[in-house]
N, C-alpha and C positions, 0 to 999 in steps of 0.2 A: 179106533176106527178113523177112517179118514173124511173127510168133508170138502163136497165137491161144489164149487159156485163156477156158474156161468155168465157171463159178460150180462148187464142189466141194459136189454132195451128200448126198457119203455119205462114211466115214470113208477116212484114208489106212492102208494097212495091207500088211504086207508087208517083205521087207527089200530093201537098196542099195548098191552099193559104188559111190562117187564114185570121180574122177578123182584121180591122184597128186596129191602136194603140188606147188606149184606153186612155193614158195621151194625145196624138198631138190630139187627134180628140176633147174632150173638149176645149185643149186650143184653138184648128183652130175658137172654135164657141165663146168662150169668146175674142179673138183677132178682127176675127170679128164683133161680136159686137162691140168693142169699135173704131173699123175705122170708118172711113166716106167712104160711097159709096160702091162698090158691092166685096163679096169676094166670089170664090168659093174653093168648097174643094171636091176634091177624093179619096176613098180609106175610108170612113167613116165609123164607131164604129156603125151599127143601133143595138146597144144593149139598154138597159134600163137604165143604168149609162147614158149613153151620151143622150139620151132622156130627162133625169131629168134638167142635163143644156139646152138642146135646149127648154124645154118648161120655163124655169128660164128668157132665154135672150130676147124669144116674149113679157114675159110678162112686160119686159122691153121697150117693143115699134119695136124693133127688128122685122124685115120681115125674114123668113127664109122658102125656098123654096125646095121642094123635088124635082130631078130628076130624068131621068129615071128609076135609079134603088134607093136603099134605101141607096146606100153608095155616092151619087152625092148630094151634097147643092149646093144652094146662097144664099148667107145673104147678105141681103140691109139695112142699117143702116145710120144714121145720123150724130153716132159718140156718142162717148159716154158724151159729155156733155148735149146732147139731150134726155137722158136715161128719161122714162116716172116710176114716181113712181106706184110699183104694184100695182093693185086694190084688190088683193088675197095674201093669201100665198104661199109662192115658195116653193114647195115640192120637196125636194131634192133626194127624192127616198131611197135609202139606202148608197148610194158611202160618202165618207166621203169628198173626192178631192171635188164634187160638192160646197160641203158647203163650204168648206177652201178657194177655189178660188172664190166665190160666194162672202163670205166675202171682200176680198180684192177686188174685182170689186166695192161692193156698199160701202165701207169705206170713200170714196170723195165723194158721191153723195150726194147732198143736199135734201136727203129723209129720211124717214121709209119705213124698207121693216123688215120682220119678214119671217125665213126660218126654217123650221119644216122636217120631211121626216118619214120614216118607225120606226119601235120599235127598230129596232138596230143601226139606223143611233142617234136614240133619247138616246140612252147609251154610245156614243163613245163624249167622252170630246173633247175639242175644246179650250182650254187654251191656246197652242203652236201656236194659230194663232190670236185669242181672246186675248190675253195679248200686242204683241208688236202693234196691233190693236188700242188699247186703248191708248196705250202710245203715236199715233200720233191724237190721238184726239178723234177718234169715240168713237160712245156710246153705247154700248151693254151692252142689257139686255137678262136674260134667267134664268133656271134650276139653281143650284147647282152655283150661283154667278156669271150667266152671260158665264158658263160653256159647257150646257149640252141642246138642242134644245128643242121646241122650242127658237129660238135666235129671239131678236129683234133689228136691227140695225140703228142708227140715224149715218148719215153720214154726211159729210162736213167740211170744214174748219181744214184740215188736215196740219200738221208740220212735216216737213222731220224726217229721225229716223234714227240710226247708231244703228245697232244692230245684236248680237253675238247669230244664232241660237244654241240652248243647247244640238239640235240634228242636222247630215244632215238627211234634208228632201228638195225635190224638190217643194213638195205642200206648205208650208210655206214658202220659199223662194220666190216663183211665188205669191201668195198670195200679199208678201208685196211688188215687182216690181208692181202687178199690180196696187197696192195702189198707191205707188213711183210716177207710170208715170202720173198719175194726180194731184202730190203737189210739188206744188213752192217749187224750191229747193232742193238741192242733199238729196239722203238716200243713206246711206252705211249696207249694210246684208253680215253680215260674215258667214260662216259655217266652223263647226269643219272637216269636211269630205267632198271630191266630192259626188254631189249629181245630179241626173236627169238632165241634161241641155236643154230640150225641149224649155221651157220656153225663154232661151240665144238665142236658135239658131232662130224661128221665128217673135219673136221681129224687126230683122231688116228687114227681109220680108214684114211686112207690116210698114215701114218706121220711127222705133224706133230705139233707139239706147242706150248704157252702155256702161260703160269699166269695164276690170277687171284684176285686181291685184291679183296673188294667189287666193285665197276662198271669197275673197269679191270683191263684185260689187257694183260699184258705179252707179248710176240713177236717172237723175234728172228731173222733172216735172215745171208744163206740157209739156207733149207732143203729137204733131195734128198726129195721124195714118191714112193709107189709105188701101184699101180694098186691096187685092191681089189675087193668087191663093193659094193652100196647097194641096201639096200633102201626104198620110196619107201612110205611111207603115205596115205591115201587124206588128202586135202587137206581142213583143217577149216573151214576158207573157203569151199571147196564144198560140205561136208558142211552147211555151216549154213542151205542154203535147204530142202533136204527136210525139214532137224532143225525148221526154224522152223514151215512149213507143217505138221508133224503137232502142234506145239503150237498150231497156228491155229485146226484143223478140228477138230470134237468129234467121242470117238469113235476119233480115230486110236491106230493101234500101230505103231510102224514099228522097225528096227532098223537101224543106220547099221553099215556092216562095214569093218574097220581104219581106221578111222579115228585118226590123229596127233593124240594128247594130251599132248604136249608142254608139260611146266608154265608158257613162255613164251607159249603158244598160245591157255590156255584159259579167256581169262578171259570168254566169251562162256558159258561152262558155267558159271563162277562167279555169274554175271549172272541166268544161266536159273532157275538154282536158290534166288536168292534172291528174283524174281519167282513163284516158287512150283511151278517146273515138275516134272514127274518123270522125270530121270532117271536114268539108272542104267549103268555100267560095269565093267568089274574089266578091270587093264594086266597079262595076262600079260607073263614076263621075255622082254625082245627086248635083241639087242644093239645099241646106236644111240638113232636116234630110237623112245622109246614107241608104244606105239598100242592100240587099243581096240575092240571090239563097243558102241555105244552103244543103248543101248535109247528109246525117247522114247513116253510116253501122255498123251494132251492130258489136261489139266482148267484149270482157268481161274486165272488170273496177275495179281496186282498190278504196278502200276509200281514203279521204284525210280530213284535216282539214283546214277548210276555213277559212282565215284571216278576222278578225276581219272588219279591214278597206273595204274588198270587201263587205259586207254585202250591205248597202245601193246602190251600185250595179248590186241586186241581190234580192231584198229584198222581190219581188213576187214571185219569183221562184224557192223559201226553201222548201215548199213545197213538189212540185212534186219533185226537188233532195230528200227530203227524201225517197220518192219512190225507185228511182233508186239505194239508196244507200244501199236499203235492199238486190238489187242484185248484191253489187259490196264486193268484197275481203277485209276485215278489218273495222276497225273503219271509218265512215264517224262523223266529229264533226263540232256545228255550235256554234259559241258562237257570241254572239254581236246584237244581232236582239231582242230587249226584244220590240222592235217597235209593232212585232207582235203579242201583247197581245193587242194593241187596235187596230183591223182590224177588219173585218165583224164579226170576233168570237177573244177569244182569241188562235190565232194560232199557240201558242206552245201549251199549253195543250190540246185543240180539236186534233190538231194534233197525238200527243203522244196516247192517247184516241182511235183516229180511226184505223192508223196504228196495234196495238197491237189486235185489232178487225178482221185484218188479218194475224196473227200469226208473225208480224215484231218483233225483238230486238232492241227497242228505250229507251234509259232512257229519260227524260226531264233533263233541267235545268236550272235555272231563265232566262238565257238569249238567250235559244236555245236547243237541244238534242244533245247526241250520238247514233247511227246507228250500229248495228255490223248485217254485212253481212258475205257471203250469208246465206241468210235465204228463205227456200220457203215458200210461202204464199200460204192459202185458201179461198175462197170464204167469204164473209160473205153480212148478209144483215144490214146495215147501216143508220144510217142519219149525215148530213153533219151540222148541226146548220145553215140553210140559207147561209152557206161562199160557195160561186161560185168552187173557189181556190181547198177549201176542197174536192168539188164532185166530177170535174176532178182528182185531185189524186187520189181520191176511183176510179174512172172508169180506169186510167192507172192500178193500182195494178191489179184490178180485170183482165184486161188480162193478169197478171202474175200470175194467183193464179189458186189453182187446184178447180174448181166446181164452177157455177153461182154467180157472186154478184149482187146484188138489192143496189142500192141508193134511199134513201127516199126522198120524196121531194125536188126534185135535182132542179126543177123549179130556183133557183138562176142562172145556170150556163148560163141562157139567157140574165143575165146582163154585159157579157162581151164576152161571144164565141157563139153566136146563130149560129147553125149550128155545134154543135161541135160534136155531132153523128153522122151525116153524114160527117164530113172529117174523122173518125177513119172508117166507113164503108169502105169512097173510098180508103183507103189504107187497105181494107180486116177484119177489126175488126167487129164481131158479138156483136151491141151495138142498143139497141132498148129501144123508151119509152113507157109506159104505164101507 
């Protein structure tokens, strides 16, 4: 389907509650699965990414039951030394995280399972989680040396690993914990940079446990999990196109409701705030992961240059700041993110591509762009290469821009904000599919 916005004339105002996180709600169903006995979870991702792992973990033997609404689970499980070998292939959809933490769940199992997904998930390599994989024993086979999906994985008989990730990533990290907690004996995973802590923090929730030293965590295996509750925070990855569009449009007042402020999470708030933005929060005490009412009032933003080290992050939410930075005062620069050249698209140069498709001032550069604002933008009619990410950007611009934008086959953006036209309606935005 395509998605049609119209120039935003009048302020955005109102409040929203986005879609579950979309890293906590996979881990909630991969954590779950691997307890024993019943876990529920609220606040749940019913997008297409998270459906890919929930049909991943039934086919594992895994019960997993829908509630009232589409964001309520329970999953009844055995525990994961119970895991029943696939009869099928696990179709991982397109999310890359599926596959990566997928891998590291079946890496100790004493099976074959073989996970495959869409044409872009089948392009995006898998060495950075397929390598230290290897080196604790499992056996993968696939594409391009074991590389590139289909993957086939023989699993079991696993040796602990001590190992220096080459990049911070939260998914490789989580990947090899997950491995860890089912092999005799400690593994140590270092990271060059903080990286996503989801993974750290519900661990002990359902009855796991690690230490950590600086960037490395130690975790030793096995260990017996048990079922718990989880509750999902509204996802700040999604939060961040409504957030950006109200500091777009003059005028606007909008209020973002639970939203996951997760200190590894926020440094797009870090960013906002130093660009000049207003806004404003308080993290009542929650057990778990944090969250917050954020509040957001446009007024007008300089550029800035983003530290390298904040990058990972921040690393979802390059994006739509390049949006914002078309309309903020000076240079906005991003360097250190070459990460996202292997996302759902290559998202610096798709990026640079599309933006300049609505009259934006972007250069690229290997590891990210420069922005020089303000610059006003036009309409255009577009396609997003299947990146989710990419289409909402196109749909914030496009209420910044003078004359209709069309998004082409926007259909992606169901994989992580379904619903994401009607929260920009109910804060006033003229946004329609077709």
């Amino acid at each position: 389907m395509n998605l049609s916005v119209q120039p935003q004339t009048t302020p955005l105002l109102g409040e929203a509650l986005g879609p579950g996180d979309k890293s906590i709600s996979h881990r909630s169903l991969l954590f779950g699965a691997m307890a024993e006995g019943e876990t529920t979870v609220s606040g749940f991702l019913a997008g297409e990414d998270c459906h890919a792992t929930l049909n991943a973990v039934t086919a594992l033997g895994v019960t997993v039951i829908q509630g009232e609404t589409p964001e309520t689970l329970t999953i009844r499980s055995p525990g994961y030394a119970a895991f029943a070998e696939p009869a099928d292939l696990l179709d991982c959809g397109t999310p890359g995280r599926t596959r990566r933490l997928l891998l590291g769940l079946l890496a100790a199992r004493p099976f074959v399972a073989t996970l495959t997904g869409d044409a872009t998930l089948r392009r995006r390599p898998m060495a950075r989680v397929g390598k230290p994989l290897q080196q604790m024993g499992a056996q993968i086979l696939g594409r391009a040396g074991g590389t590139l999906a289909p993957l086939t994985i023989q699993g079991g008989d696993l040796q602990p690993i001590h190992y220096v990730l080459p990049v911070a990533s939260a998914q490789i990290k989580s990947a090899l914990m997950l491995a860890a907690l089912q092999t005799p004996g400690e593994s140590t995973i270092t990271e060059p940079l903080p990286s996503r802590n989801h993974t750290e923090i519900m661990l002990p929730a359902f009855g796991g446990h690690y230490t950590q030293d600086g960037l490395t965590i130690r975790i030793s295996g096995p260990q017996h999990l048990h079922g718990t509750h989880v509750e999902v925070p509204a996802d700040i990855s999604s939060a961040a196109f409504p957030l950006i569009a109200a500091l777009s449009v003059p005028g606007s007042d909008v209020t973002l409701l639970r939203v996951g402020v997760n200190p590894t999470r926020i440094g797009l708030l870090t960013t906002l705030r130093e660009m000049g933005a207003d806004l404003t929060w308080e993290t009542p005490d929650t057990v778990g992961e944090p969250m917050a009412d954020i509040r957001i009032r446009y007024r007008p933003l300089k550029g800035v240059a983003v530290p390298p080290e904040r990058i990972p992050l921040m690393i979802d939410e390059l994006p739509i700041l390049a949006v914002l930075a078309t309309q903020a005062e000076g240079e906005t620069v991003i360097t250190g993110a070459e990460e996202l050249r292997v996302k759902e698209s290559d998202r610096i140069s798709r990026l640079v591509e599309l933006l300049r498709l609505f009259g934006a001032d972007i250069t690229e550069r290997p590891d990210g762009w420069t922005v020089t604002g303000k610059t006003p933008l036009h309409g255009a009619s577009v396609t997003c290469w299947g990146d989710h990410r990419l289409a909402m950007s196109a749909a914030v611009a496009g209420l910044i821009a003078t004359g209709q934008t069309v998004i082409q086959d926007a259909d992606a953006i169901q994989t992580s904000f379904p619903g994401f036209a009607e929260c920009l309606e109910g804060l006033g935005a003229t946004v329609h599919w077709s």
